[in-house]
C-alpha positions in Angstrom: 28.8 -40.2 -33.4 32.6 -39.2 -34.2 33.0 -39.0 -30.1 30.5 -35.9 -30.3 27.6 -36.4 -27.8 24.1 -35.2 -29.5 22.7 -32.1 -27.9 18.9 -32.2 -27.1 18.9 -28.4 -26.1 15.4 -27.0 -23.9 17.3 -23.9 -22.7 18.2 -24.7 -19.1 20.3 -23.9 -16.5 21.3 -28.0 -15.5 22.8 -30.5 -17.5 22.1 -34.2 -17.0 24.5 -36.6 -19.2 22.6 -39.9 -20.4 23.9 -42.7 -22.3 26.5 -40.2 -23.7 23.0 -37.7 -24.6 23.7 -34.2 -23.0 20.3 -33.4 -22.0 19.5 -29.8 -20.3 16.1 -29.9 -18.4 13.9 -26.6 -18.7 13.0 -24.4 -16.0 10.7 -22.2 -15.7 11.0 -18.1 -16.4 10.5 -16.6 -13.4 6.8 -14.5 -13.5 6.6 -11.4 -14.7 6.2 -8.8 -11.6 2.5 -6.7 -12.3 2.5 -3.5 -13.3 -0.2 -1.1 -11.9 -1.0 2.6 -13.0 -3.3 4.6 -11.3 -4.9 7.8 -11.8 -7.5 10.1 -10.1 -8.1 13.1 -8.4 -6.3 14.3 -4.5 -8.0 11.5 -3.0 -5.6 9.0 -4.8 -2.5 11.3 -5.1 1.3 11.0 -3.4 2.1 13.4 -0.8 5.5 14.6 0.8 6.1 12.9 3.5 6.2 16.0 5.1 2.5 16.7 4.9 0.0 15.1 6.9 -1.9 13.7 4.2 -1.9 10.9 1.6 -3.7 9.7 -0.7 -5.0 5.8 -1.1 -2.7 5.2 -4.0 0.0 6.2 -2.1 -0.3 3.5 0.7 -1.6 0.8 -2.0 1.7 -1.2 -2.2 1.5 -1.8 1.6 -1.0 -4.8 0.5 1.0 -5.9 -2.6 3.8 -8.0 -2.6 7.6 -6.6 -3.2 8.3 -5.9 -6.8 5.2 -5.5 -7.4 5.3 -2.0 -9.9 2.9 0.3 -8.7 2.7 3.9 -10.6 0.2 6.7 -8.4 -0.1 9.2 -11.5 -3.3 10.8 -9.4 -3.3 14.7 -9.4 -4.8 17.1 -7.1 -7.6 18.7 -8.1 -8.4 16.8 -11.1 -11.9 15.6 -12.8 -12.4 13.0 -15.8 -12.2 15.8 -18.0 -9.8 17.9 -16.8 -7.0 14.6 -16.4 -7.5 13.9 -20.0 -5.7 16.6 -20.9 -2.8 15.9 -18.3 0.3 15.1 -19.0 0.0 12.4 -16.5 -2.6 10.8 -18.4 0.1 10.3 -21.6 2.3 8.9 -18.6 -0.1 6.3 -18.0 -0.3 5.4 -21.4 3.4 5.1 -21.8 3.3 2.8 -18.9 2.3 -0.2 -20.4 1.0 -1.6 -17.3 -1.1 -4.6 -17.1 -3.8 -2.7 -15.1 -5.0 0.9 -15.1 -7.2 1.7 -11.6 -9.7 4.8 -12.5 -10.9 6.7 -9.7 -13.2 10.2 -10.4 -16.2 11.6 -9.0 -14.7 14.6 -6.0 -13.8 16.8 -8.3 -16.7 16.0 -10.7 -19.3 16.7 -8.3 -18.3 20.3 -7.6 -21.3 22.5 -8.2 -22.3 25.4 -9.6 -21.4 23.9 -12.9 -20.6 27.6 -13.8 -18.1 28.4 -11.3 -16.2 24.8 -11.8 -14.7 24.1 -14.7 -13.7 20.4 -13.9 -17.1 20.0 -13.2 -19.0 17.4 -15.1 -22.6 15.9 -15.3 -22.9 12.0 -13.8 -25.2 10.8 -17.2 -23.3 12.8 -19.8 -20.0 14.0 -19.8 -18.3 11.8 -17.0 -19.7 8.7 -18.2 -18.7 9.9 -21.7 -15.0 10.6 -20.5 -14.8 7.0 -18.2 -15.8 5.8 -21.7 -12.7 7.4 -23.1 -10.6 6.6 -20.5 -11.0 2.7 -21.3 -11.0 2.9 -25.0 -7.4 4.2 -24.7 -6.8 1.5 -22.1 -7.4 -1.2 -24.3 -6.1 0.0 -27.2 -3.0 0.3 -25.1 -3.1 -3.3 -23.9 -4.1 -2.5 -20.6 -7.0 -4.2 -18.7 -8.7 -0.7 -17.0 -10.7 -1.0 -13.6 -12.8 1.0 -12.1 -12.2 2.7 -8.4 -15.9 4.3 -6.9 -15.4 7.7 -5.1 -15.3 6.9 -1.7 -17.9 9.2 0.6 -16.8 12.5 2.3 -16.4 12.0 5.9 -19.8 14.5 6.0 -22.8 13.0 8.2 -26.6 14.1 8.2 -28.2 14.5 11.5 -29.6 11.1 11.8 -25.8 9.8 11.4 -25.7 8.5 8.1 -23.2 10.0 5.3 -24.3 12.7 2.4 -24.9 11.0 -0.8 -23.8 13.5 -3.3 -21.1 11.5 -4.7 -24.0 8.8 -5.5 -24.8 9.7 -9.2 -21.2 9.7 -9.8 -20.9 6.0 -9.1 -24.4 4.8 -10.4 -22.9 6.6 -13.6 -19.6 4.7 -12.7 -21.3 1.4 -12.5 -23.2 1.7 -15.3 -20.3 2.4 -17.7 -18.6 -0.5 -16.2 -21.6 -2.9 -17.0 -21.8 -1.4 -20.8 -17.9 -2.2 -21.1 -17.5 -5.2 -19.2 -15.1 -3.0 -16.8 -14.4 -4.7 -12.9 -16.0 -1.8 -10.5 -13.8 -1.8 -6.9 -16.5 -0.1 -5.2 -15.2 1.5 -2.0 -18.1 4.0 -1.9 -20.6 1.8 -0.2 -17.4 -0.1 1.9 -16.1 3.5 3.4 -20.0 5.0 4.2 -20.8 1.6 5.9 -17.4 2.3 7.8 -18.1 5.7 8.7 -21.4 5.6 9.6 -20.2 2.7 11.8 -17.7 3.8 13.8 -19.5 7.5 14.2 -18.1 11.3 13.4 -15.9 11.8 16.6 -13.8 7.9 16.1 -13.2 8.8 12.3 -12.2 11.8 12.9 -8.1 11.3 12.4 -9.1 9.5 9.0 -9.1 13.3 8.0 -7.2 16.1 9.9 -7.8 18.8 7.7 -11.1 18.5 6.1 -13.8 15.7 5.6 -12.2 14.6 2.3 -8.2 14.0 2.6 -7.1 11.4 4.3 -4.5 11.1 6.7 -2.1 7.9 6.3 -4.3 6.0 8.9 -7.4 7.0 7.0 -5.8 6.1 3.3 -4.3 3.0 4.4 -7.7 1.9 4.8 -8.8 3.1 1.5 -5.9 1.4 0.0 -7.3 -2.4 2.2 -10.8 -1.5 0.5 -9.2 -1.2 -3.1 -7.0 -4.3 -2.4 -9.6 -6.2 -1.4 -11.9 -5.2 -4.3 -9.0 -5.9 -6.7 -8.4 -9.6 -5.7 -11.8 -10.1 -6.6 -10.9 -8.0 -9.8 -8.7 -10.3 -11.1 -7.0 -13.8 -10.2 -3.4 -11.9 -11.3 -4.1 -8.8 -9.1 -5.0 -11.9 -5.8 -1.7 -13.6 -6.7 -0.1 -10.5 -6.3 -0.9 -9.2 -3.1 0.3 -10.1 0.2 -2.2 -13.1 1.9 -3.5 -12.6 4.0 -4.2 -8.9 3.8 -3.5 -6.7 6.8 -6.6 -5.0 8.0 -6.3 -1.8 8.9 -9.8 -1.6 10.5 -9.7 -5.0 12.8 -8.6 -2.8 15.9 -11.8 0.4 15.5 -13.8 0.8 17.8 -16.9 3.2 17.5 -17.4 6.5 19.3 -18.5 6.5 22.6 -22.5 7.0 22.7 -23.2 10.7 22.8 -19.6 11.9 21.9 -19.7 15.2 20.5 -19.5 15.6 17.0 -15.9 15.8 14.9 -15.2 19.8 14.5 -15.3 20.5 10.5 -17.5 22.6 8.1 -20.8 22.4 5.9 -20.6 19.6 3.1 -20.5 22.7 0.9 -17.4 24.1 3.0 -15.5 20.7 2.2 -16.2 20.1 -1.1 -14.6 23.9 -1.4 -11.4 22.7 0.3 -10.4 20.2 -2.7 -6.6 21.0 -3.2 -6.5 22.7 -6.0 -3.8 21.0 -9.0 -0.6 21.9 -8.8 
Protein backbone atom coordinates (compact mmCIF):
# COMPACT_ATOMS: atom_id res chain seq x y z
CA UNK A 1 0.00 0.00 0.00
CA UNK A 2 3.13 2.44 -0.41
CA UNK A 3 2.91 2.87 3.60
CA UNK A 4 -0.68 4.66 3.01
CA UNK A 5 -3.36 3.01 5.24
CA UNK A 6 -6.81 2.60 3.02
CA UNK A 7 -9.56 4.88 4.27
CA UNK A 8 -13.02 3.18 4.71
CA UNK A 9 -14.76 6.58 5.43
CA UNK A 10 -18.72 6.51 7.18
CA UNK A 11 -18.46 10.12 8.37
CA UNK A 12 -17.76 9.89 12.07
CA UNK A 13 -16.49 11.55 14.76
CA UNK A 14 -13.97 8.24 16.21
CA UNK A 15 -11.35 6.56 14.52
CA UNK A 16 -10.49 2.94 15.18
CA UNK A 17 -7.14 1.76 13.45
CA UNK A 18 -7.26 -2.06 12.29
CA UNK A 19 -4.67 -4.12 10.71
CA UNK A 20 -3.31 -0.77 9.45
CA UNK A 21 -7.30 0.01 8.00
CA UNK A 22 -8.40 3.43 9.39
CA UNK A 23 -11.86 2.78 9.96
CA UNK A 24 -14.33 5.78 11.33
CA UNK A 25 -17.56 4.32 12.92
CA UNK A 26 -20.87 6.35 12.19
CA UNK A 27 -22.91 7.95 14.55
CA UNK A 28 -25.95 9.08 14.51
CA UNK A 29 -27.35 12.82 13.49
CA UNK A 30 -28.79 14.02 16.30
CA UNK A 31 -32.93 14.36 15.78
CA UNK A 32 -34.28 17.13 14.33
CA UNK A 33 -36.12 19.33 17.11
CA UNK A 34 -40.22 19.71 15.91
CA UNK A 35 -41.46 22.56 14.66
CA UNK A 36 -45.06 23.57 15.65
CA UNK A 37 -47.15 26.58 14.27
CA UNK A 38 -50.32 27.43 15.55
CA UNK A 39 -53.00 29.68 14.64
CA UNK A 40 -56.58 30.71 15.91
CA UNK A 41 -58.52 33.18 17.34
CA UNK A 42 -57.90 35.18 21.30
CA UNK A 43 -58.40 31.98 22.85
CA UNK A 44 -55.02 30.63 21.47
CA UNK A 45 -53.09 33.99 21.33
CA UNK A 46 -49.76 35.41 23.39
CA UNK A 47 -50.39 37.97 25.86
CA UNK A 48 -47.99 40.55 27.70
CA UNK A 49 -47.06 39.25 30.54
CA UNK A 50 -48.48 42.19 31.95
CA UNK A 51 -52.08 41.26 31.36
CA UNK A 52 -53.92 38.82 33.17
CA UNK A 53 -54.69 36.62 30.43
CA UNK A 54 -53.22 34.11 28.07
CA UNK A 55 -54.06 32.12 25.65
CA UNK A 56 -53.61 28.05 25.39
CA UNK A 57 -50.90 28.44 22.77
CA UNK A 58 -49.08 30.55 24.88
CA UNK A 59 -48.60 28.00 27.84
CA UNK A 60 -48.30 25.01 25.25
CA UNK A 61 -44.42 24.52 25.46
CA UNK A 62 -44.83 24.00 29.23
CA UNK A 63 -45.73 20.14 28.15
CA UNK A 64 -43.06 19.96 25.39
CA UNK A 65 -39.65 19.24 25.76
CA UNK A 66 -36.75 22.15 25.48
CA UNK A 67 -36.00 23.01 21.94
CA UNK A 68 -38.95 22.02 21.00
CA UNK A 69 -39.99 25.13 18.28
CA UNK A 70 -43.25 26.28 19.05
CA UNK A 71 -44.75 29.41 16.92
CA UNK A 72 -48.38 30.88 18.62
CA UNK A 73 -49.36 32.98 15.34
CA UNK A 74 -53.16 33.13 16.98
CA UNK A 75 -54.75 36.61 16.75
CA UNK A 76 -57.37 38.23 18.68
CA UNK A 77 -60.48 38.50 17.27
CA UNK A 78 -59.97 36.38 14.33
CA UNK A 79 -62.45 33.77 12.44
CA UNK A 80 -61.48 31.13 9.57
CA UNK A 81 -62.16 33.76 7.18
CA UNK A 82 -61.02 36.66 8.44
CA UNK A 83 -57.18 34.88 9.37
CA UNK A 84 -56.96 33.93 5.85
CA UNK A 85 -56.30 37.06 4.89
CA UNK A 86 -53.68 37.76 7.80
CA UNK A 87 -50.49 38.36 7.52
CA UNK A 88 -49.94 35.87 10.14
CA UNK A 89 -51.38 33.27 8.10
CA UNK A 90 -48.37 33.88 5.28
CA UNK A 91 -46.11 33.57 8.54
CA UNK A 92 -47.34 30.20 9.09
CA UNK A 93 -46.71 29.19 5.78
CA UNK A 94 -43.18 30.58 5.81
CA UNK A 95 -42.71 28.45 8.74
CA UNK A 96 -42.13 25.32 7.38
CA UNK A 97 -43.08 23.53 10.42
CA UNK A 98 -43.75 19.90 10.64
CA UNK A 99 -47.21 20.55 12.26
CA UNK A 100 -49.81 23.32 11.87
CA UNK A 101 -52.58 23.18 15.04
CA UNK A 102 -55.99 24.93 13.73
CA UNK A 103 -58.22 26.18 16.19
CA UNK A 104 -61.65 28.38 15.08
CA UNK A 105 -65.09 28.47 16.02
CA UNK A 106 -65.43 31.82 18.92
CA UNK A 107 -65.20 34.19 16.62
CA UNK A 108 -67.16 32.14 14.01
CA UNK A 109 -70.16 31.75 16.05
CA UNK A 110 -70.83 35.41 16.59
CA UNK A 111 -74.39 36.10 15.52
CA UNK A 112 -76.37 38.33 13.85
CA UNK A 113 -74.52 37.28 10.72
CA UNK A 114 -75.13 40.90 9.66
CA UNK A 115 -73.61 42.76 12.36
CA UNK A 116 -70.34 40.30 12.25
CA UNK A 117 -68.29 40.21 9.64
CA UNK A 118 -65.98 37.36 10.81
CA UNK A 119 -68.91 35.52 11.14
CA UNK A 120 -69.32 32.29 9.23
CA UNK A 121 -71.89 29.50 8.78
CA UNK A 122 -70.76 25.84 10.56
CA UNK A 123 -71.87 23.72 7.01
CA UNK A 124 -70.69 26.26 4.47
CA UNK A 125 -68.21 28.73 4.74
CA UNK A 126 -66.09 27.51 7.85
CA UNK A 127 -65.89 24.08 6.75
CA UNK A 128 -65.09 25.56 3.32
CA UNK A 129 -62.23 27.78 4.76
CA UNK A 130 -60.85 24.65 7.33
CA UNK A 131 -60.86 23.06 3.89
CA UNK A 132 -58.50 25.80 2.70
CA UNK A 133 -56.63 26.01 5.51
CA UNK A 134 -55.25 22.24 4.94
CA UNK A 135 -54.81 22.37 1.27
CA UNK A 136 -52.17 25.06 1.91
CA UNK A 137 -50.80 22.94 4.67
CA UNK A 138 -49.98 20.19 2.66
CA UNK A 139 -48.95 21.74 -0.18
CA UNK A 140 -46.56 23.36 2.13
CA UNK A 141 -45.30 20.07 3.65
CA UNK A 142 -46.94 20.45 6.73
CA UNK A 143 -49.04 17.75 8.49
CA UNK A 144 -52.27 20.25 9.74
CA UNK A 145 -54.37 19.24 12.89
CA UNK A 146 -57.24 20.23 14.09
CA UNK A 147 -57.89 22.02 17.70
CA UNK A 148 -62.03 21.94 18.64
CA UNK A 149 -63.24 25.33 20.22
CA UNK A 150 -63.24 24.74 23.67
CA UNK A 151 -66.79 25.79 25.58
CA UNK A 152 -67.37 29.21 27.09
CA UNK A 153 -67.30 28.99 30.75
CA UNK A 154 -71.37 29.90 30.37
CA UNK A 155 -73.74 27.29 32.37
CA UNK A 156 -77.60 26.66 31.90
CA UNK A 157 -79.67 26.43 34.98
CA UNK A 158 -79.52 22.75 35.37
CA UNK A 159 -75.51 23.15 35.39
CA UNK A 160 -74.46 21.94 32.22
CA UNK A 161 -72.47 24.37 29.63
CA UNK A 162 -74.26 26.19 26.42
CA UNK A 163 -73.65 24.35 23.32
CA UNK A 164 -73.47 27.03 20.78
CA UNK A 165 -70.05 26.32 19.82
CA UNK A 166 -71.36 22.64 18.87
CA UNK A 167 -72.06 23.05 15.10
CA UNK A 168 -68.70 24.58 14.82
CA UNK A 169 -67.01 21.32 15.88
CA UNK A 170 -69.52 18.72 14.26
CA UNK A 171 -68.52 20.92 11.16
CA UNK A 172 -64.79 20.61 12.47
CA UNK A 173 -65.02 16.90 12.77
CA UNK A 174 -66.55 16.32 9.79
CA UNK A 175 -63.90 18.11 7.68
CA UNK A 176 -61.40 16.28 9.47
CA UNK A 177 -62.97 12.83 8.52
CA UNK A 178 -63.28 14.01 4.73
CA UNK A 179 -59.38 14.92 4.88
CA UNK A 180 -58.08 12.44 6.97
CA UNK A 181 -57.08 15.46 9.40
CA UNK A 182 -56.25 14.33 13.48
CA UNK A 183 -59.12 16.30 15.53
CA UNK A 184 -57.60 17.38 19.30
CA UNK A 185 -60.93 17.78 20.64
CA UNK A 186 -60.86 19.79 23.75
CA UNK A 187 -64.53 20.86 23.45
CA UNK A 188 -66.04 17.92 25.05
CA UNK A 189 -62.61 17.54 27.52
CA UNK A 190 -63.18 21.38 28.90
CA UNK A 191 -67.39 21.12 29.26
CA UNK A 192 -66.84 17.71 31.06
CA UNK A 193 -64.31 19.82 33.27
CA UNK A 194 -66.48 22.68 33.80
CA UNK A 195 -69.51 21.21 34.40
CA UNK A 196 -67.47 19.09 36.92
CA UNK A 197 -65.98 21.16 39.08
CA UNK A 198 -69.21 23.78 38.98
CA UNK A 199 -69.39 27.81 38.06
CA UNK A 200 -68.01 29.28 41.44
CA UNK A 201 -64.50 26.66 41.39
CA UNK A 202 -63.80 27.64 37.71
CA UNK A 203 -64.31 30.79 38.17
CA UNK A 204 -60.27 32.02 38.13
CA UNK A 205 -60.06 29.93 34.79
CA UNK A 206 -61.55 33.35 33.45
CA UNK A 207 -61.14 36.73 35.35
CA UNK A 208 -62.63 38.87 32.93
CA UNK A 209 -65.25 37.12 31.04
CA UNK A 210 -66.48 33.50 30.49
CA UNK A 211 -64.08 33.05 27.40
CA UNK A 212 -60.30 34.26 28.12
CA UNK A 213 -58.44 32.33 30.14
CA UNK A 214 -56.26 33.21 32.84
CA UNK A 215 -52.70 31.34 32.88
CA UNK A 216 -54.29 28.79 35.41
CA UNK A 217 -57.16 28.31 33.09
CA UNK A 218 -54.99 28.13 29.64
CA UNK A 219 -52.40 25.96 31.14
CA UNK A 220 -55.12 23.56 31.31
CA UNK A 221 -56.18 24.03 27.84
CA UNK A 222 -52.63 23.69 26.68
CA UNK A 223 -52.60 19.77 29.06
CA UNK A 224 -55.92 19.02 26.94
CA UNK A 225 -54.16 19.91 23.45
CA UNK A 226 -51.00 18.03 24.67
CA UNK A 227 -52.69 15.26 25.48
CA UNK A 228 -54.76 15.08 22.31
CA UNK A 229 -51.61 15.68 20.32
CA UNK A 230 -49.59 12.55 21.64
CA UNK A 231 -52.38 10.70 20.44
CA UNK A 232 -52.10 12.85 17.17
CA UNK A 233 -48.99 11.74 16.24
CA UNK A 234 -46.08 9.23 17.59
CA UNK A 235 -43.53 12.48 16.74
CA UNK A 236 -45.68 15.03 18.64
CA UNK A 237 -45.60 11.97 22.04
CA UNK A 238 -41.86 11.79 21.52
CA UNK A 239 -41.69 15.23 21.87
CA UNK A 240 -43.38 16.18 24.91
CA UNK A 241 -42.27 15.92 28.37
CA UNK A 242 -43.53 12.18 29.96
CA UNK A 243 -45.17 12.15 31.89
CA UNK A 244 -47.30 15.21 31.41
CA UNK A 245 -47.91 17.56 34.27
CA UNK A 246 -51.55 17.80 35.05
CA UNK A 247 -52.80 20.81 35.73
CA UNK A 248 -56.15 19.59 36.94
CA UNK A 249 -55.02 16.60 39.54
CA UNK A 250 -55.28 19.19 42.56
CA UNK A 251 -59.46 20.65 41.61
CA UNK A 252 -61.67 20.27 43.64
CA UNK A 253 -65.47 21.04 42.86
CA UNK A 254 -67.52 23.87 44.34
CA UNK A 255 -68.92 23.47 47.55
CA UNK A 256 -72.71 22.32 47.14
CA UNK A 257 -74.95 25.35 46.98
CA UNK A 258 -72.11 27.93 46.32
CA UNK A 259 -73.32 30.84 44.65
CA UNK A 260 -72.91 31.25 41.17
CA UNK A 261 -69.49 32.84 39.51
CA UNK A 262 -70.51 36.78 38.82
CA UNK A 263 -70.45 37.30 34.84
CA UNK A 264 -72.93 38.18 32.11
CA UNK A 265 -75.55 36.57 29.53
CA UNK A 266 -73.87 34.11 27.03
CA UNK A 267 -74.86 36.90 24.60
CA UNK A 268 -72.82 39.47 26.97
CA UNK A 269 -69.68 37.17 26.54
CA UNK A 270 -69.62 36.28 23.21
CA UNK A 271 -69.76 40.37 22.87
CA UNK A 272 -66.61 40.72 24.98
CA UNK A 273 -64.27 38.73 22.24
CA UNK A 274 -61.08 41.09 22.09
CA UNK A 275 -61.43 42.62 19.22
CA UNK A 276 -57.86 42.20 16.63
CA UNK A 277 -55.36 44.33 17.09
Amino acid sequence: MNGKHAVVGFSIGMAVNLCGIQIHAQQPAAAKPLKIAIIGDSTVANYAQSDVLRGWGQMLAEFFVPGTQIDNLAQNGRSTKTFLVNPRWKKALDDKADFLLIQFGHNDSHRPLTQHPEATVADGDYSDNLRKYIAAARADGETPIFVTPMHRRTFQKDGTVTQELLPYVQAMEKVAAEQKVPVIDIYTKSGDLFVKLGDPATADFTPKDRTHFSPKGARVMAYFVAEGAADADPRLKAAEVSPLPDPTANLTASAPGSSPAPGGTLQDTMKTEVAPK
